[in-house]
N, C-alpha and C positions, 0 to 999 in steps of 0.2 A: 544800381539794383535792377532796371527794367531791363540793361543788357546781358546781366546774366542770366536773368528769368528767361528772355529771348535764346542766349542758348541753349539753354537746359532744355525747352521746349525744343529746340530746333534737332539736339541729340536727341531725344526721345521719338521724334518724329521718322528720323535719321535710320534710327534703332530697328523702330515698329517697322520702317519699310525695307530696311534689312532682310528682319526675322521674318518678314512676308514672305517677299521672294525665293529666300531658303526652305522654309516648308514649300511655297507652293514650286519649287523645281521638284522639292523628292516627293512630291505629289504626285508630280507630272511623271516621272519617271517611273513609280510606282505603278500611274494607270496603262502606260504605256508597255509596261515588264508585264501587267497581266491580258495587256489585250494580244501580246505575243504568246502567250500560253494558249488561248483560247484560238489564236489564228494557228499553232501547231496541234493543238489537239482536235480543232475541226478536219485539217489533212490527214489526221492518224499518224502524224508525226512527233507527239509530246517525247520527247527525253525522260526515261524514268530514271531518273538523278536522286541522289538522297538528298534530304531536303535539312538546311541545317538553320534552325534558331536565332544565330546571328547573322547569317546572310538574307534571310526572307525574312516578311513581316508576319505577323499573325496572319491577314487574311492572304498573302501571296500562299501560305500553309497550307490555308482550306483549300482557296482553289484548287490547289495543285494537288492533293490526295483524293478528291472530287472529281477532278477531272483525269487520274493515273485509275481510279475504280472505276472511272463510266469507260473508258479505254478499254480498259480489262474484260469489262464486260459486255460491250462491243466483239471483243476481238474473240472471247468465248461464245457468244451467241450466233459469228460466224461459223466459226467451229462446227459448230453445232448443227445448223444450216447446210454445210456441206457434207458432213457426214446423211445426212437426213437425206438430202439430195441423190446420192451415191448410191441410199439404199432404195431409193425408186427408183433409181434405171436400172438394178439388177435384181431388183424384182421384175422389172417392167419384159427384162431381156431373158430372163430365167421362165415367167409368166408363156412369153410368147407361142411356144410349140405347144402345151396344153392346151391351152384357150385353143387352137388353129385345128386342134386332133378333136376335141369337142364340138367345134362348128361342124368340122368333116364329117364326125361319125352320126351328130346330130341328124345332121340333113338326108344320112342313108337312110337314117332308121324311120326319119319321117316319109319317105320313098319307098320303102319297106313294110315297114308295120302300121297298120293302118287303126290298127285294135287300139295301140295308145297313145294317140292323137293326143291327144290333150296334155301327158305326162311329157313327151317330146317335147311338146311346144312350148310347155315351161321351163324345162332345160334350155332350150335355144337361148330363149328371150332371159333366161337368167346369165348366157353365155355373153351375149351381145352387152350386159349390162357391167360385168366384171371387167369384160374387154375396152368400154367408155372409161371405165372408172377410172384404169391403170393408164391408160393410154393420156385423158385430161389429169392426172396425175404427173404423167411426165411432162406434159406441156407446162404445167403449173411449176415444175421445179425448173426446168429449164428456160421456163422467163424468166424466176424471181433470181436464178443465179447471173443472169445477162447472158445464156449458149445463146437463148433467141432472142434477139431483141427485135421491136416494132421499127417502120421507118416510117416516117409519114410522108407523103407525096400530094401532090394535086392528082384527085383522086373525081372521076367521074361516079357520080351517086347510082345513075344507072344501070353503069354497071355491073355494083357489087350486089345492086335487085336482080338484074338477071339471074347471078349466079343464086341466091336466097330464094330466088321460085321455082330454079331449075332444081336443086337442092329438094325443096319440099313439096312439090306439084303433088307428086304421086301420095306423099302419104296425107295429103291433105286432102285426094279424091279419094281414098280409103272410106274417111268420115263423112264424105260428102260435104265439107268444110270449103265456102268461095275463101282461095288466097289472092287479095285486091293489092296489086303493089302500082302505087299511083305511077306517070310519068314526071320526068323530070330532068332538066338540065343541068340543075347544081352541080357543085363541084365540092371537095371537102380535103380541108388536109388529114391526109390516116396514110394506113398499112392499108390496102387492099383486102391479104390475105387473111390479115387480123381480125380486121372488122367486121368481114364476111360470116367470122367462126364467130364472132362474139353476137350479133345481129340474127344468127342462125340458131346460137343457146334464147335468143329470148323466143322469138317464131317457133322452134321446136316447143318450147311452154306453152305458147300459147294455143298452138293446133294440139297437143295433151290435154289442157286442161279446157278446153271447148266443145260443148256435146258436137252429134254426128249433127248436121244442117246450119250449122252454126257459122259465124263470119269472122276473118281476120285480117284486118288491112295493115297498110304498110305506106304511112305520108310522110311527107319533107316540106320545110318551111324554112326558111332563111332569117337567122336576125344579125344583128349586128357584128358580134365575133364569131356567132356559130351556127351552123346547119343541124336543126333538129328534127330527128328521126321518128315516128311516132309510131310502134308496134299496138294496134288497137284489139282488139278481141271482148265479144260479148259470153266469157267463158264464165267459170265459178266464182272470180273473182279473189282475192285477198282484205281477210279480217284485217282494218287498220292497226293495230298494235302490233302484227306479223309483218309489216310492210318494211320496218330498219332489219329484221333480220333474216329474209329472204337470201340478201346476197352473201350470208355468213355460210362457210366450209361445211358441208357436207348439212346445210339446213333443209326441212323438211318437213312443213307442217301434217299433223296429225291427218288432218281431215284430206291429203290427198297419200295418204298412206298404201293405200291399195293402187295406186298406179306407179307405172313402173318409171325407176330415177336413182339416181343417187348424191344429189342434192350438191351438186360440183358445177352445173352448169351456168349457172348468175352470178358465179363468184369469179368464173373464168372471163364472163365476160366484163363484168366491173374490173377485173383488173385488166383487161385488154385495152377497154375505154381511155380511164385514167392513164395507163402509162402513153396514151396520146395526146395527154393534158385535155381529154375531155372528160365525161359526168353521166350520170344516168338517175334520173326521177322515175317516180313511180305514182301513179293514183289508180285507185281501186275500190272499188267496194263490192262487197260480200254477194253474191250470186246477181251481179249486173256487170260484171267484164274488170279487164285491168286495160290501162294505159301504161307501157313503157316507154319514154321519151329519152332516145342516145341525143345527147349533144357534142357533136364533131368541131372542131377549132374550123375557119373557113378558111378555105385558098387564099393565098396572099395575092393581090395582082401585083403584076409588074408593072 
C-alpha cells in the first residue's frame, strides 16, 4: 500500500513538472515572439501581416494592432513633417527677392525723404523682422529634418565669446549697455557655429529687454560633466509662471509686446543646446534681471 501511494505521488509530481516546463517554454517563447515585435517596430521594421486567432495569442493581438497604429502614425506624422518642411523652404526661397527689394527701396527712401522718418523706419525694422522670422524658420526645419545637423568637437569657450561680443558690441553701445564677457580657458564639447547662434538668441534678449545703462555679462564655471554658461542681465526680468513657457514657438509675453521679436529665438536656441545633449535653466524675477545658464557636455581628455 505505501508503494503505491509512493508512486501515485511520484507521477503526480512527475506530472506537475511536466506541465511546468511546457507552459513555462510557450511562455518563454511567447515573451520572446513579443520582444521581437517590439525590437522590429522600434526600427520601423514591423511586418504588417494579418494577424490570425489561431496563430497569435490574445495579447500577441494587442501588441501587435498597437504597435501597426503607432507605426501608422508615426509614419503619417513624418509625412506630415516633410511636407511642412517643403513648404518653408519655398516660402523661404519664393520670400527672398521681396524682402531684398524692401530693404533696398527702404533705405532709398530713408536717404531721400527725410519728411517720413519715422514711417520708414517702421517698414525697415518690420522688414528685418519678417526676414529673422523666415530665415530662423528655415533653420528650424532644416535641423528637425537632419539637412543640418550639430557636431560637437572640443570646442575653446573663448572663442565662441569673441565671436558673441564681436556680434553684439555695437548694438549694445547703441544703449549704452557694459557687454562683460569674462576670460576663460575652458573647453566644451558643441558645434562652434551652433552654439555661437543659440548663446547669441539668448544675449540678443537680454541687451532687448535691458534699459539704456544697464549690464549684461557672460560667465563660465566648470562642474563635473559640464561647462556652464551664465547669460546674467539686470533687465525687466520674467514673471515666474512665464519662465517653462518662454522657450515654447513663437511665445511672447504680453508685457514685452511692444518690442520688437517674434518669439522664435529661445526656442532656436533650446533646441540647438539639447540636440548637444546639453540643457538650459532659467532664474528670474520680475524687474530685477534674468539668469540664463547653458549647460555644454565637457571635453573628454585623452
Amino acid at each position: 500500500m505505501t508503494e503505491e501511494i509512493l508512486w501515485i505521488a511520484a507521477i503526480f509530481i512527475l506530472s506537475g513538472v511536466f506541465w511546468y516546463f511546457l507552459f513555462f517554454q510557450k511562455e518563454k517563447r511567447l515573451l520572446n515572439r513579443l520582444q521581437q515585435m517590439l525590437d522590429y517596430a522600434i526600427d520601423g521594421e514591423l511586418e504588417r501581416t494579418e494577424i490570425s486567432e489561431e496563430k497569435y495569442s490574445a495579447l500577441e493581438n494587442s501588441m501587435k494592432q498597437y504597435l501597426d497604429s503607432n507605426l501608422l502614425a508615426r509614419k503619417n506624422q513624418q509625412e506630415q513633417k516633410e511636407v511642412i518642411q517643403k513648404l518653408i523652404s519655398d516660402i523661404a526661397h519664393q520670400t527672398l527677392t521681396p524682402i531684398s527689394n524692401l530693404k533696398i527701396y527702404g533705405e532709398i527712401l530713408s536717404e531721400t525723404n527725410h519728411e517720413n522718418q519715422k514711417e520708414i523706419d517702421t517698414i525697415l525694422e518690420q522688414t528685418e523682422k519678417l526676414d529673422f522670422l523666415i530665415q530662423s524658420l528655415v533653420k528650424l526645419s532644416r535641423m528637425e529634418s537632419g539637412i543640418i545637423a550639430v557636431h560637437p568637437e572640443d570646442t575653446a569657450i573663448a572663442q565662441m565669446f569673441a565671436s558673441v561680443q564681436q556680434q553684439f558690441n555695437v548694438k549694445a553701445m547703441e544703449k549704452d549697455i557694459s557687454l562683460s564677457l569674462f576670460d576663460t580657458d575652458l573647453h566644451a564639447m558643441c558645434d562652434a557655429k551652433w552654439t555661437v547662434e543659440a548663446l547669441g538668441n539668448i544675449v540678443d534678449n537680454a541687451i532687448k529687454y535691458t534699459a539704456c545703462g544697464g549690464n549684461v555679462q557672460i560667465k563660465v564655471e566648470q562642474y563635473s560633466f559640464f561647462v556652464k554658461i551664465d547669460i546674467i542681465d539686470d533687465g525687466i526680468g520674467i514673471e515666474k509662471e512665464e519662465i517653462p513657457k518662454i522657450f515654447g514657438r513663437f511665445y511672447r509675453s504680453l508685457s514685452v509686446a511692444d518690442q520688437p521679436g517674434v518669439g522664435i529665438g529661445l526656442f532656436l536656441a533650446r533646441e540647438i543646446i539639447q540636440a548637444q545633449k546639453g540643457y538650459i535653466k532659467v532664474t528670474s524675477k520680475r524687474g530685477k534681471g534674468s539668469t540664463f545658464s547653458v549647460f555644454l557636455p565637457i571635453a573628454k581628455k585623452e
